[in-house]
C-alpha positions in Angstrom: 73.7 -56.7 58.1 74.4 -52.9 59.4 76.4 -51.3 56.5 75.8 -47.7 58.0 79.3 -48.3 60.5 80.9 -49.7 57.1 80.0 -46.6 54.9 80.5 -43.9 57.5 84.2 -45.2 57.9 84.7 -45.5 54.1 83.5 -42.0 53.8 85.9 -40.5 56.3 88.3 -42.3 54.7 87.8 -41.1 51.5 87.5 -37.4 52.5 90.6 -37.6 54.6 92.6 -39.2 51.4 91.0 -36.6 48.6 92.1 -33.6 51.0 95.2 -35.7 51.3 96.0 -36.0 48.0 94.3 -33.4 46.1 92.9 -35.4 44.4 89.2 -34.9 44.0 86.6 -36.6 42.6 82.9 -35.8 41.9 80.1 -36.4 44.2 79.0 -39.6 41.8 82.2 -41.1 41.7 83.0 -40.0 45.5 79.6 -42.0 46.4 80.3 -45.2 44.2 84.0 -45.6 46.1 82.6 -45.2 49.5 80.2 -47.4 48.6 82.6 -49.8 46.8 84.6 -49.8 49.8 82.0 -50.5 52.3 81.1 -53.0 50.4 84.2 -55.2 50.4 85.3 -53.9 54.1 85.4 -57.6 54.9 85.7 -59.3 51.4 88.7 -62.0 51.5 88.5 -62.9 47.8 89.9 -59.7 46.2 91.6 -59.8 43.7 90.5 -63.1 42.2 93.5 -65.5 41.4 93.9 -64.7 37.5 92.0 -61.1 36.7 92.3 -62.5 32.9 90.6 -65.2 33.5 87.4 -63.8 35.1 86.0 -62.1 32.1 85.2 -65.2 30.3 82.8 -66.0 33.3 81.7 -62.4 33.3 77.6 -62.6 32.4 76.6 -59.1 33.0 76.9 -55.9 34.6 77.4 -57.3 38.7 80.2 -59.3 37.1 81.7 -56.5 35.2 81.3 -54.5 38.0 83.1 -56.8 40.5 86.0 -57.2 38.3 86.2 -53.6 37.5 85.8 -53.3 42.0 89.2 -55.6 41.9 91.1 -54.2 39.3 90.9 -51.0 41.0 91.8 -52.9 44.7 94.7 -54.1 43.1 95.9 -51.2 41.5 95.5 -48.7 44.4 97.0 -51.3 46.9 99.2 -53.6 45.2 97.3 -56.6 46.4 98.6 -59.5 45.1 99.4 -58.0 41.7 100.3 -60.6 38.8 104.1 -60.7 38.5 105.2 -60.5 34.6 102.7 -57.9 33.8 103.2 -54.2 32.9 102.4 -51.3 35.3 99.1 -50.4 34.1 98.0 -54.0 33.7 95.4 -53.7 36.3 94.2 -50.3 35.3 93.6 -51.3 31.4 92.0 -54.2 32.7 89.9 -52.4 35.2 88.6 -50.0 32.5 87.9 -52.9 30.5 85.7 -54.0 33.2 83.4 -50.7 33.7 83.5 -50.4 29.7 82.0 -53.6 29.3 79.8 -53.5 32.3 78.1 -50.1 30.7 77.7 -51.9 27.4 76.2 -54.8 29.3 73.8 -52.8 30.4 70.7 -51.4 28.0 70.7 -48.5 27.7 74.2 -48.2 27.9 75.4 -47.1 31.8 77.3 -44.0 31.4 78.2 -44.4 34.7 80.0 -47.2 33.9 81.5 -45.4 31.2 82.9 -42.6 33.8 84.5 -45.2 35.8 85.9 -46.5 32.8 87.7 -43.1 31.9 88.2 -41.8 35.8 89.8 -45.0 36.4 93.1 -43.6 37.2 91.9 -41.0 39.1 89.8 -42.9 41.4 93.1 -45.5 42.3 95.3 -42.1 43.3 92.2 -41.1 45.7 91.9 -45.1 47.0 95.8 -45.6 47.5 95.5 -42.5 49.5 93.4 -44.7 51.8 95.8 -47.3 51.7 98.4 -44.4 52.3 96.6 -43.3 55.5 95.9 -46.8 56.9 99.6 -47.0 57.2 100.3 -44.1 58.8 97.5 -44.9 61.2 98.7 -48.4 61.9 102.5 -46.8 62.4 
């Protein structure tokens, strides 16, 4: 599969919503949610039914990663959210996510470990995607 049509959209996207926002993150985390992005451009199973219930399955760090990859989804884009949860729901359990998919990892991924703690800042930058796709589609 081509991802290079998938990657170069993400990135405009991106750089459109961080000068957007003003929000802006670093070239490591920019790179990860382009990447992130392209990677689910066509992804139909996002967010998984029950977030909860997916980190019993988790096994390692792709697993951790992927939930982590939804959580943030969700948050950013109100995606099917859960009803009868509290507002950061998805973010605690997104940071969750990259926490425990640095600590699967040996050494420990301190990338992971940034995702963790940028969490929040990387949603605001990916709902100013969402933001922008709905001014485009307007």
């Amino acid at each position: 599969m081509n991802w290079q049509p998938y990657i170069k959209a993400s990135w405009e996207l991106v750089m459109a919503s961080q000068g957007r926002t003003q929000v802006f993150l670093s070239d490591d985390l920019e790179a990860y949610l382009v990447n992130m992005m392209a990677r689910n451009f066509t992804n139909k199973n996002i967010p998984p039914d029950i977030i909860c219930l997916e980190f019993p399955k988790a096994r390692n760090k792709n697993d951790f990663q992927a939930l982590g990859d939804s959580c943030l989804f969700v948050d950013a884009w109100r995606i099917k959210p859960a009803r009868l949860v509290n507002a950061d729901y998805y973010e605690r359990m997104g940071q969750m996510a990259y926490s425990s998919a640095a600590l699967a990892s040996r050494p420990i991924d301190e990338f992971f470990s940034g995702l963790a703690q940028q969490f929040r800042t990387i949603s605001r930058v990916l709902a100013g995607v969402r933001q922008l796709a709905n001014t485009a589609s307007s």
